[in-house]
C-alpha positions as CSV (number, residue, x, y, z in Angstrom):
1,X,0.0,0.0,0.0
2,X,1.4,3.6,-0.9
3,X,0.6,6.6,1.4
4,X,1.3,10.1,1.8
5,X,2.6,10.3,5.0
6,X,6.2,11.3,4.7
7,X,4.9,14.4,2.2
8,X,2.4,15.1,5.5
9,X,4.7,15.0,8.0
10,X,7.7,17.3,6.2
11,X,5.0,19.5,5.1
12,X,4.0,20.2,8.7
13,X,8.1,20.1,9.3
14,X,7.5,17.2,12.0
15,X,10.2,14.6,12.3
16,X,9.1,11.5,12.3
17,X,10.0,11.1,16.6
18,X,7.5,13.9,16.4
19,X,4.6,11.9,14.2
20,X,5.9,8.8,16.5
21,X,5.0,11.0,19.6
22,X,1.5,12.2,18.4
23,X,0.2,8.5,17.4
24,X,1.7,6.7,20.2
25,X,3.4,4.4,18.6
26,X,7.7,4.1,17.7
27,X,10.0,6.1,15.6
28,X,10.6,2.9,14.0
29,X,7.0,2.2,13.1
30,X,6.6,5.7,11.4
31,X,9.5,5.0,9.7
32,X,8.1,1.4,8.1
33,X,4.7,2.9,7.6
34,X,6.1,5.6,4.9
35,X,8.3,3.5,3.6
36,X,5.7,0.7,2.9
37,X,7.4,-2.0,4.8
38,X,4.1,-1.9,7.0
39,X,0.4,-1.4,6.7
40,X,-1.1,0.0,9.7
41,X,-4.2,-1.6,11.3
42,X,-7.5,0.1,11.1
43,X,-7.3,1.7,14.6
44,X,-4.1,3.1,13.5
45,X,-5.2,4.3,10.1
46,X,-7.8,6.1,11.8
47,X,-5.4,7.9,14.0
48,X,-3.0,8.8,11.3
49,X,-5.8,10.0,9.6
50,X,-7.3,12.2,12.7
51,X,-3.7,13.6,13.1
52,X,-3.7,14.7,9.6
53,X,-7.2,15.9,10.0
54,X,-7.8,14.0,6.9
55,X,-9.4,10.7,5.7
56,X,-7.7,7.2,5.5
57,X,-8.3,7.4,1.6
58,X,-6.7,10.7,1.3
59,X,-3.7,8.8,3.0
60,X,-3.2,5.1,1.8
61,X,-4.1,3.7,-1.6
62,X,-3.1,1.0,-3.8
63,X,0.4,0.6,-5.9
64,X,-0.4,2.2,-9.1
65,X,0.7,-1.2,-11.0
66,X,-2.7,-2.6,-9.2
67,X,-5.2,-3.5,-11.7
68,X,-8.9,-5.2,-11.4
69,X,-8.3,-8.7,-11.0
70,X,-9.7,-10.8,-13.5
């Protein structure tokens, strides 16, 4: 899954200690998140979201090379 966070987060000049502070939640986790190493749970998205003050699907969506399956 792709997401916008790290374009959020610099845009609001947070480090990512800072975003890790906010959600509750690891540096390290932050760090996996943007880099798509991890999808967040629901509960999590949610937060990320409410942080942002935006909506999950404003944040995370699909790799682009993702097609209807046939």
């Amino acid at each position: 899954m792709r997401n916008r966070l790290r374009e959020l987060r610099a845009a609001r000049r947070w480090s990512q200690a800072d975003l890790a502070d906010r959600l509750d939640v690891s540096r390290q986790t932050v760090n996996a998140i943007e880099t798509g190493r991890f999808d967040p749970s629901l509960p999590l998205a949610f937060k990320i979201a409410a942080v942002f003050e935006g909506r999950i699907e404003d944040l995370f969506f699909p790799p682009e090379d993702t097609g209807p399956e046939a």
